[in-house]
C-alpha positions as CSV (number, residue, x, y, z in Angstrom):
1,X,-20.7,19.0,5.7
2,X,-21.3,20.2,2.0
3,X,-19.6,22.4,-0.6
4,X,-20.4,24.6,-3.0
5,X,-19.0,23.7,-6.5
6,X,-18.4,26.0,-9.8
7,X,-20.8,25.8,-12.1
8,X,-19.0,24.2,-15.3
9,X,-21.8,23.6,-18.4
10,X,-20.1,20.5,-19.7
11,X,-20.3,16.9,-21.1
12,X,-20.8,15.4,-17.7
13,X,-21.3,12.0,-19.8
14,X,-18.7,9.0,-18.9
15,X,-17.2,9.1,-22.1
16,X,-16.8,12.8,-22.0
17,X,-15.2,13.1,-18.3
18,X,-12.7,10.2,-19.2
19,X,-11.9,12.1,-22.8
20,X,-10.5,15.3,-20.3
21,X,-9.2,13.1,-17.5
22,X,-5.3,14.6,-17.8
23,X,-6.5,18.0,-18.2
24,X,-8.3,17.3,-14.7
25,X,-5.5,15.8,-12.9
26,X,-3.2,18.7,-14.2
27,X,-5.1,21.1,-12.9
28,X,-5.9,19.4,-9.6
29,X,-2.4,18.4,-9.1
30,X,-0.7,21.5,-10.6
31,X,2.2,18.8,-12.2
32,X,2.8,18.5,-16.2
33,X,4.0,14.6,-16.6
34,X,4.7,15.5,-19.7
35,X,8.0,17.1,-19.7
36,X,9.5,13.6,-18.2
37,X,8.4,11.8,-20.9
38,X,10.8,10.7,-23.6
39,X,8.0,10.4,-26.3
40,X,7.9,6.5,-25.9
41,X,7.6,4.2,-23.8
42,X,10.7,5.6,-21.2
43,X,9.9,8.2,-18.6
44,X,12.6,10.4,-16.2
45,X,10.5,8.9,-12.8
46,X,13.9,10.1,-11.0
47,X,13.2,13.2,-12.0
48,X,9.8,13.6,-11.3
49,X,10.4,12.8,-7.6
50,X,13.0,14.8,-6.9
51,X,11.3,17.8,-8.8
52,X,7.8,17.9,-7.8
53,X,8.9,16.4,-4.0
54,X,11.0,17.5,-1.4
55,X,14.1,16.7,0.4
56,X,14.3,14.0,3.4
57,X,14.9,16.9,5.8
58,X,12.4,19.2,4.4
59,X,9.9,15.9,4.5
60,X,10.6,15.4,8.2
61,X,10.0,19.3,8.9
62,X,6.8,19.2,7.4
63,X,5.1,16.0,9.1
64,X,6.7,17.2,12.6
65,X,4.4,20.3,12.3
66,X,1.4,18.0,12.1
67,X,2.7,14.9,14.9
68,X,3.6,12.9,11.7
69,X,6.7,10.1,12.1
70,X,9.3,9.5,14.6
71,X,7.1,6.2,16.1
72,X,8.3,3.6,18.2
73,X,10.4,0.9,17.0
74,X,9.5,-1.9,19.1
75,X,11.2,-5.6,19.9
76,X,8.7,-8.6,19.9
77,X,10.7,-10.7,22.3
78,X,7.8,-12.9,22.9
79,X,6.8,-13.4,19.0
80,X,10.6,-14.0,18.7
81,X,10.9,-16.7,21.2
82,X,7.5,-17.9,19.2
83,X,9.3,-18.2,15.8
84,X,12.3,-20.0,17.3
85,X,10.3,-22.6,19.2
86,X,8.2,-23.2,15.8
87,X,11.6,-23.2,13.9
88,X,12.9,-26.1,16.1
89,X,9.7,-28.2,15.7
90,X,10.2,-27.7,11.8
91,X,13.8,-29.4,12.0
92,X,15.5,-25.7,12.1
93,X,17.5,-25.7,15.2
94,X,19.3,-22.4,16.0
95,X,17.3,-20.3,13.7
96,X,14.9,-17.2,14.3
97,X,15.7,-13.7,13.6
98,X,15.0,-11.3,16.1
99,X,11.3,-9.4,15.2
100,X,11.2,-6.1,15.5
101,X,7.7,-3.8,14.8
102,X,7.9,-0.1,13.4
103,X,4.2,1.0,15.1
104,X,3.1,3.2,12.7
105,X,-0.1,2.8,14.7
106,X,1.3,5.5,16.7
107,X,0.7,8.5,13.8
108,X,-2.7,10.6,13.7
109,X,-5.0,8.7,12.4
110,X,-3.1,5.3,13.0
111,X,-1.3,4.4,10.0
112,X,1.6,5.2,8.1
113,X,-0.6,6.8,5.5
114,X,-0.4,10.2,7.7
115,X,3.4,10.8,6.2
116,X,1.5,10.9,3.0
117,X,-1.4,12.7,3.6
118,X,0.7,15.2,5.6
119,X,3.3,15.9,2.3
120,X,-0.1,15.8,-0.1
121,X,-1.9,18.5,1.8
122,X,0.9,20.7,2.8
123,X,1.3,20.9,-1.3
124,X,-2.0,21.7,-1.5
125,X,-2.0,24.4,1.6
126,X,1.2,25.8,-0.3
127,X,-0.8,25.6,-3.8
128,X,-3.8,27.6,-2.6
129,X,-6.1,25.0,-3.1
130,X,-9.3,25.0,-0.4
131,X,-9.7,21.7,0.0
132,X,-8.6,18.1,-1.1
133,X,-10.3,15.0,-2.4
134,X,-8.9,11.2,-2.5
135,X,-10.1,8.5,-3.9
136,X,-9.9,5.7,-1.1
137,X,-11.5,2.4,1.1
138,X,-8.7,2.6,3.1
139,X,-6.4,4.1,6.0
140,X,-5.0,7.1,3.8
141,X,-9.0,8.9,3.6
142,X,-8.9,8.9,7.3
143,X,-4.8,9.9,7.1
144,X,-5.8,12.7,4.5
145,X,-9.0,14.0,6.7
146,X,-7.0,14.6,9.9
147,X,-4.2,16.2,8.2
148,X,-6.8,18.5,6.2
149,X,-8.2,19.1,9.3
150,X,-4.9,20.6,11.4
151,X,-4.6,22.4,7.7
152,X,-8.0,24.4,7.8
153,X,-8.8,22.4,4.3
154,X,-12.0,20.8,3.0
155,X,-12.0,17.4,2.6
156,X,-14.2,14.4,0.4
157,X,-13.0,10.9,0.3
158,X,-14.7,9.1,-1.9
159,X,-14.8,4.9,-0.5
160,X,-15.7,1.8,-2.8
161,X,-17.9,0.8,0.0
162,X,-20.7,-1.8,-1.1
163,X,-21.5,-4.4,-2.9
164,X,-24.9,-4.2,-5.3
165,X,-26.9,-5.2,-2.1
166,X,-25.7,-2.4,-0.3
167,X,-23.8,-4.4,1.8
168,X,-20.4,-2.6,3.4
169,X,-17.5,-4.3,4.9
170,X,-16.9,-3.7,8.5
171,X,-13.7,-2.2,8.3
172,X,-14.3,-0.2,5.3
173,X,-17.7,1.2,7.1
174,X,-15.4,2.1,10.3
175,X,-12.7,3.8,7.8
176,X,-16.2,6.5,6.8
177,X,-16.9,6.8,10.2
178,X,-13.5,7.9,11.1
179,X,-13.3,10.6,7.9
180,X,-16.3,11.9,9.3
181,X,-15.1,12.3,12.6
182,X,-12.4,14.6,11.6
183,X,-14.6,16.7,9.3
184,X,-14.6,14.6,5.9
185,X,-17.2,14.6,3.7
186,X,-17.9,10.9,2.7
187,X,-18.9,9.9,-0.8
188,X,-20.0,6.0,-1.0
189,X,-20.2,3.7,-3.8
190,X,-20.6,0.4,-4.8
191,X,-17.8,-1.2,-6.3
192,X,-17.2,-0.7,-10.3
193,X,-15.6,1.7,-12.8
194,X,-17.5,4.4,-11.4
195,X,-15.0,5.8,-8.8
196,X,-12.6,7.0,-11.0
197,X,-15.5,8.8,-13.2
198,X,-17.0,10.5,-9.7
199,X,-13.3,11.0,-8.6
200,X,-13.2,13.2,-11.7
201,X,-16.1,14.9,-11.7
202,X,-15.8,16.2,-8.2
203,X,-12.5,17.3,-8.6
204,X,-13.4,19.0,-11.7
205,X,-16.5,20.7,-10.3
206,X,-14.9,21.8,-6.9
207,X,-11.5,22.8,-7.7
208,X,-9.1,21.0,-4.9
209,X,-6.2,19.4,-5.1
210,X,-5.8,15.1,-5.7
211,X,-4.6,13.6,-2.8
212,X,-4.1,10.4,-5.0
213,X,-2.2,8.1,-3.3
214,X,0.4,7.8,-6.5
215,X,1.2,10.8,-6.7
216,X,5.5,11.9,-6.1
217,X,4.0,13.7,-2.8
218,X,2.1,10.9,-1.7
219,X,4.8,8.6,-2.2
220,X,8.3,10.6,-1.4
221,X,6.1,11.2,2.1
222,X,7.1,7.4,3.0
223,X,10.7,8.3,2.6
224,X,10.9,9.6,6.3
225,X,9.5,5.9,7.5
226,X,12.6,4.2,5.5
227,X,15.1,6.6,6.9
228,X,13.6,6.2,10.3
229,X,14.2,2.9,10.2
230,X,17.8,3.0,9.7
231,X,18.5,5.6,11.8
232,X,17.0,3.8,15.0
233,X,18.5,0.5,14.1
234,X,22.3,2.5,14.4
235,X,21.2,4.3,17.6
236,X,20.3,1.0,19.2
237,X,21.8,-2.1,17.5
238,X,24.8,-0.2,15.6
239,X,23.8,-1.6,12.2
240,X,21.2,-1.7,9.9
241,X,18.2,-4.8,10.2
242,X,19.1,-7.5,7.9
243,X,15.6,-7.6,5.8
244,X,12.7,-5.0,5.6
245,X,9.4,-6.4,5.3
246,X,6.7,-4.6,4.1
247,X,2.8,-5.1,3.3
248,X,2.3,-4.5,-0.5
249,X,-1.0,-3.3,-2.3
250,X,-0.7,-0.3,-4.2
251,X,3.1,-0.1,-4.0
252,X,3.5,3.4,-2.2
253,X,4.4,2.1,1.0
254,X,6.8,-0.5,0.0
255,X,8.5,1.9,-2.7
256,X,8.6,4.7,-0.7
257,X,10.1,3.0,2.7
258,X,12.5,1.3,0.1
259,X,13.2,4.7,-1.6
260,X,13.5,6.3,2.6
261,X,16.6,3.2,3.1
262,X,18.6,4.0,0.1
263,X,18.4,7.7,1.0
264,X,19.4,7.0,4.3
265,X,22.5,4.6,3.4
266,X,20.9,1.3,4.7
267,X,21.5,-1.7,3.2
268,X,19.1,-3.9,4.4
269,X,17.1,-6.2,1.9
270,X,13.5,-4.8,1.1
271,X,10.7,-7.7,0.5
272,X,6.8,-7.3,0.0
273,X,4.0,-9.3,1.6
274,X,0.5,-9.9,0.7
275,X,-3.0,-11.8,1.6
276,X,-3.1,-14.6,-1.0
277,X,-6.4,-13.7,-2.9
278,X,-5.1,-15.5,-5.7
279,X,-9.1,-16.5,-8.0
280,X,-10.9,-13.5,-6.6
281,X,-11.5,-9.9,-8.8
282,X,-11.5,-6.6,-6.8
283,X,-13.9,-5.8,-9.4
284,X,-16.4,-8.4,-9.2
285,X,-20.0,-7.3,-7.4
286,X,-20.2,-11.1,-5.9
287,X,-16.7,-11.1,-4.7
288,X,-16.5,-7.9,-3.4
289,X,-17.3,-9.5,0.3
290,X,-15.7,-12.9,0.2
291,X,-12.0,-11.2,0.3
292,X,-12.5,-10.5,4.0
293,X,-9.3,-8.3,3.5
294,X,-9.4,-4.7,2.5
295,X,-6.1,-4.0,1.1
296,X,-2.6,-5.9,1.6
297,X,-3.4,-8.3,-0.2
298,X,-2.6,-9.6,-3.7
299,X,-5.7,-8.6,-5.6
300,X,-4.0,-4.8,-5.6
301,X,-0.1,-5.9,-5.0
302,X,0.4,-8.2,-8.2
303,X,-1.5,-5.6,-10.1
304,X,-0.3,-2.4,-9.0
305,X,3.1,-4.2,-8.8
306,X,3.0,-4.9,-13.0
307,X,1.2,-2.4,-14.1
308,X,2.1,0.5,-12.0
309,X,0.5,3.5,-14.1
310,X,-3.4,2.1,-14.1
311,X,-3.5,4.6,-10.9
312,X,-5.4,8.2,-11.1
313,X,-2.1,9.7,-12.1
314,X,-0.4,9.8,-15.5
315,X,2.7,8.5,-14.0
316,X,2.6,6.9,-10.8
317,X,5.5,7.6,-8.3
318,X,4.6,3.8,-6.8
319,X,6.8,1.5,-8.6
320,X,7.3,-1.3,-6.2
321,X,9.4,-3.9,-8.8
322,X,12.1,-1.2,-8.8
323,X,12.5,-2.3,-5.1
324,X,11.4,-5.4,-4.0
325,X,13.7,-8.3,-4.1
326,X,11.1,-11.3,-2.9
327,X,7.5,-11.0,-2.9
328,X,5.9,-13.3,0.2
329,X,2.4,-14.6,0.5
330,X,0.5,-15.3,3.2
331,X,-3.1,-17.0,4.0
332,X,-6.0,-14.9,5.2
333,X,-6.3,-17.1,8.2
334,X,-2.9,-16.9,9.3
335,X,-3.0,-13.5,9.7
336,X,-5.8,-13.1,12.0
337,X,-3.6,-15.6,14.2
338,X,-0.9,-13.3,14.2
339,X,-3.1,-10.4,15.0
340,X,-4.3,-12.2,18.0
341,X,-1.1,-13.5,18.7
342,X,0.3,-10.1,19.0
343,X,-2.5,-9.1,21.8
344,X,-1.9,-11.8,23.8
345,X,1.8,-12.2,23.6
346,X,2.8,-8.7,22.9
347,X,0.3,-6.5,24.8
348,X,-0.4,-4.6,21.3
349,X,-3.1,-4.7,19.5
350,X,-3.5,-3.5,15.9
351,X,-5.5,-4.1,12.5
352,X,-5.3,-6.8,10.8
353,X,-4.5,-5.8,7.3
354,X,-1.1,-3.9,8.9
355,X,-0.3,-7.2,10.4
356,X,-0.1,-8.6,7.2
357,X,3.8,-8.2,6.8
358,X,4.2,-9.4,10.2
359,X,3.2,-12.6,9.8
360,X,5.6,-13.0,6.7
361,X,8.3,-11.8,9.2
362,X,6.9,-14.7,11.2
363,X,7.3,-17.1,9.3
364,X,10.6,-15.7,7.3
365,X,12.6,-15.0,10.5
366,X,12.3,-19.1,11.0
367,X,14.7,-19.0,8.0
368,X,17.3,-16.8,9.5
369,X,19.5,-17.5,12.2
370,X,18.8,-15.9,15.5
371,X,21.4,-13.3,15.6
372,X,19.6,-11.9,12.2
373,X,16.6,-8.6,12.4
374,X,13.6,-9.0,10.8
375,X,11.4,-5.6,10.4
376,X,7.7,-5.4,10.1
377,X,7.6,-1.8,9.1
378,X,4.6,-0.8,9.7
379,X,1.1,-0.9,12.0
380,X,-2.7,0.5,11.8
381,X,-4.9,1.2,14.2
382,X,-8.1,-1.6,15.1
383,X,-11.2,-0.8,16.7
384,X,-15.0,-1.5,15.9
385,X,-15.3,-2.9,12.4
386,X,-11.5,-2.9,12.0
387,X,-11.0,-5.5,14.9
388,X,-10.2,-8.8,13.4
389,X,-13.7,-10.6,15.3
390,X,-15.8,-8.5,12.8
391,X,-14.1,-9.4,9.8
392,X,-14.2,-13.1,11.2
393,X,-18.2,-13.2,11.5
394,X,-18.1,-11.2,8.4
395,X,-16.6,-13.9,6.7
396,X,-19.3,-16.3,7.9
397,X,-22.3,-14.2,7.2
398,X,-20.6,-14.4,3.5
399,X,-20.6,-18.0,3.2
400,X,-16.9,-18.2,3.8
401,X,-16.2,-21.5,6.1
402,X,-14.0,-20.7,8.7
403,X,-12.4,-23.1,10.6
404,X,-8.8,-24.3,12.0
405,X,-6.6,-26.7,10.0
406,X,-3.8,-26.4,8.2
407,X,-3.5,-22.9,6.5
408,X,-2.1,-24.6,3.2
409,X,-5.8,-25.7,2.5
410,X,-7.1,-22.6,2.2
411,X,-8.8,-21.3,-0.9
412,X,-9.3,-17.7,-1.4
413,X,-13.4,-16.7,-1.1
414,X,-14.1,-20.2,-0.1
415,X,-12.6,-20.7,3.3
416,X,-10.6,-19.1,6.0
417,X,-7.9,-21.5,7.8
418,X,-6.7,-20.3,10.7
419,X,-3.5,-22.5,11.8
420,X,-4.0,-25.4,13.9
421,X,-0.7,-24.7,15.4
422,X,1.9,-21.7,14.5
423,X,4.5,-23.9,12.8
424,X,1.8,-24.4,10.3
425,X,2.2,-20.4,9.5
426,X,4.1,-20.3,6.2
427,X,5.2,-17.7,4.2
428,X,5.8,-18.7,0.2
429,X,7.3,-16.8,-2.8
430,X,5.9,-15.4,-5.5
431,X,7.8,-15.3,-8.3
432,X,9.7,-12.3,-9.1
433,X,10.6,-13.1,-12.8
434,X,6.7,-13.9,-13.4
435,X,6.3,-10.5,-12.4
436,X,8.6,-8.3,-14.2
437,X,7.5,-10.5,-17.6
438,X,4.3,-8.8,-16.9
439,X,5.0,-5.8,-16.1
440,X,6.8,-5.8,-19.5
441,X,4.2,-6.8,-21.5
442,X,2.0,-4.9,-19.6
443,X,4.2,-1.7,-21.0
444,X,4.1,-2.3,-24.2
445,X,0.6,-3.2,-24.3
446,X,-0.1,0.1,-23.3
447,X,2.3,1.6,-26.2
448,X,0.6,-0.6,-29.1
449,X,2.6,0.0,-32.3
450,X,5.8,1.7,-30.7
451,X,9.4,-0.2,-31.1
452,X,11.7,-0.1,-27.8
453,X,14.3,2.1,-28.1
454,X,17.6,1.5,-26.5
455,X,16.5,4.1,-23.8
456,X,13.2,2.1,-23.5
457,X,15.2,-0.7,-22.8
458,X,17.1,0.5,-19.9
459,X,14.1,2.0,-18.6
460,X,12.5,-1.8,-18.3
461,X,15.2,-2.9,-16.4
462,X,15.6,-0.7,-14.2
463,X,11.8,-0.7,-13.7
464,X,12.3,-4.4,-13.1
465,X,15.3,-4.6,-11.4
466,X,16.7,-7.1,-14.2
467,X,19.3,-6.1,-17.2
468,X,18.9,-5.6,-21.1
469,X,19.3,-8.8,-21.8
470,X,16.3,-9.7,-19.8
471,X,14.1,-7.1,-21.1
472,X,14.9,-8.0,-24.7
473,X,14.2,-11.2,-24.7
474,X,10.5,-10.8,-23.1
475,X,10.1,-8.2,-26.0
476,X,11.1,-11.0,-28.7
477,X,8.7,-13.5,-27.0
478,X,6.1,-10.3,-27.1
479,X,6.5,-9.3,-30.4
């Protein structure tokens, strides 16, 4: 499929096109960030979701007409029994939360994504926009295509697909082949700067509408998943689950299931999980391949965690350290196991990178005692290059040396350790105050010259979950 863009005689240079980038994104979005900025270093993010988003109900209306939400909430009685027999041979008698799984799997297009992509291009169906373009490797292009699709929009997701050999990853190939089969167009590059610069241009030159993934549509789409949540938990277990676990990368899903909770009334603890790809850059041409993880992992979450507004929006509405108490990383290896571990004990089989936050709920239900609920909220879809066997012989075609041992010894783009044994599956903490320190100084980086106000203040710790107190005093060690 191919469109026919407006002839604009302009600068296409890369200097030029990143000079006009907010002019771009207002007009493919159709929102002024502006008028929620303070003028410094605070913005009203509170009121930019609830004014450029839409109510719970309305949210839920909206993705119903398109199949969107409502999936199963499912009981892993067999990876339960799993996690208490692995707790007992680790000296924790009695413990084990029950596991539950929120298949997400179960949405067109096979991920959670589609409550995003549904919101996104209902806006721009609303808008009168003819088409939509996002910027993605990942599930939400194929989430985005299938809902442009039932829309009667145009579509182009643009992938960061291969390295400077031209060499894809298999599950980032199958994601193009899946746009295409619901009508896409699929733009392919290699990794570097460029994808935000084409992302631009295109939108520019064709006139649709940003299905960014950080934008307050994108984002207050996930809602419906946290609400869903709670209520299924007080229609079958009469209370709420104990702890929420969700995969983190760019932040939307774990903010906007987080955001979906509080809406709802649930009181349930909210913690992110992420591949440990500590040593390895998502920008690096050699590295690109040895991650043998799309997304879920912590070469997007730390980043996108503390420095939130380095997304394709002015002001992203993913702000994951407003919501996430504990941070849990696991190993590369370890989740494969889990993946295969829920085929053969559960009957389902899903991606691998969706799996991600189930091993941490694994490994963190060992912690809890048995009458506890754990929740891995979300699924993907596998298949072809997605399947977890790809991504294995991938890793070996890479130079990666995978092999079974204990998943402690594994180094990021060096080898792959899948566990020995499951007891071995561990899932560690990253730390929290490590992480709002950044974010801080991350902010006021990006503000050179400009003196916190009081309302700056209060805007840090709330973007941190911390007080004054704390923000001040990582200012005084800034400054």
């Amino acid at each position: 499929m191919s469109f026919v863009v407006k002839k604009i005689m302009k600068d296409n240079s890369y200097n030029a096109v990143m000079s006009r980038k907010n002019d771009i994104m207002k007009a493919a979005l159709g929102i002024d960030y502006s008028i929620y900025e303070s003028g410094s270093i605070a913005f009203d993010y509170e009121r930019m979701m609830k004014e450029t988003a839409y109510s719970l109900d309305e949210m839920k209306t909206i993705q119903a007409a398109t199949h969107v939400g409502n999936t199963p909430l499912i009981e892993a009685h067999n990876l339960t029994a799993l996690a208490r027999k692995c707790a007992e041979k680790n000296g924790q008698k009695g413990m084990g939360a029950r596991i539950f799984i929120k298949d997400e799997a179960c949405n067109p297009a096979g991920s959670f994504k589609a409550r995003r992509a549904a919101i996104a291009c209902y806006q721009a169906k609303k808008m009168g926009y003819k088409g939509v373009i996002a910027a993605t490797s990942g599930n939400y292009g194929a989430a985005v295509a299938s809902q442009a699709a039932m829309l009667g929009l145009q579509c182009i997701i643009l992938q960061e697909c291969y390295d400077s050999r031209g060499v894809g990853q298999p599950e980032i190939i199958e994601k193009a082949r899946k746009c295409e089969a619901f009508g896409a167009e699929v733009v392919q590059m290699t990794v570097g700067p460029e994808l935000f610069y084409k992302h631009l241009l295109l939108l520019e030159e064709t006139g649709f509408f940003n299905c960014s993934l950080y934008t307050p549509f994108g984002i207050a789409g996930i809602e419906t998943l946290g609400a869903e949540i709670h209520e299924q938990f007080m229609q079958s277990e009469g209370r709420d689950p104990d702890v929420v676990i969700c995969t983190e990368a760019g932040g939307g899903n774990l903010t906007g299931t987080a955001r979906g909770l509080r809406v709802a009334g649930a009181k349930s603890h909210v913690y992110g999980a992420s591949v440990n790809l500590s040593g390895l850059s998502m920008a690096s041409d050699v590295q690109f391949n040895k991650k043998s993880f799309t997304t879920g992992h912590t070469g997007f979450g730390v980043p996108y965690a503390t420095n939130p507004d380095h997304s394709d929006v002015p002001r992203s509405g993913a702000r994951p350290l407003r919501y996430m108490e504990r941070y849990l990383i696991v190993a590369q290896g370890s989740v494969f196991y889990i993946t295969e571990a829920l085929s053969t004990l559960e009957g389902i089989e899903r991606g691998p990178a969706g799996n991600t936050s189930l091993t941490a709920a694994f490994a963190f239900a060992q912690t809890l005692p048995q009458d506890a609920i754990i929740v891995s909220q979300e699924t993907e879809y596998t298949g072809a290059g997605k399947h977890h066997q790809p991504q294995i012989s991938f890793a070996r075609e890479n130079g990666i040396d995978v092999h079974f041992g204990n998943p402690a010894d594994e180094v990021p783009g060096t080898n792959m350790v899948l566990p020995a044994a499951p007891e071995l599956i561990k899932a560690t903490d990253m730390d929290m105050e490590r992480l709002h320190t950044s974010l801080i100084k991350h902010t006021l980086k990006s503000h050179p010259g400009v003196k916190p106000t009081e309302e700056d203040i209060a805007f840090l710790a709330e973007e941190t979950m911390s007080d004054k107190d704390f923000v001040r005093k990582v200012i005084s060690q800034t400054t």
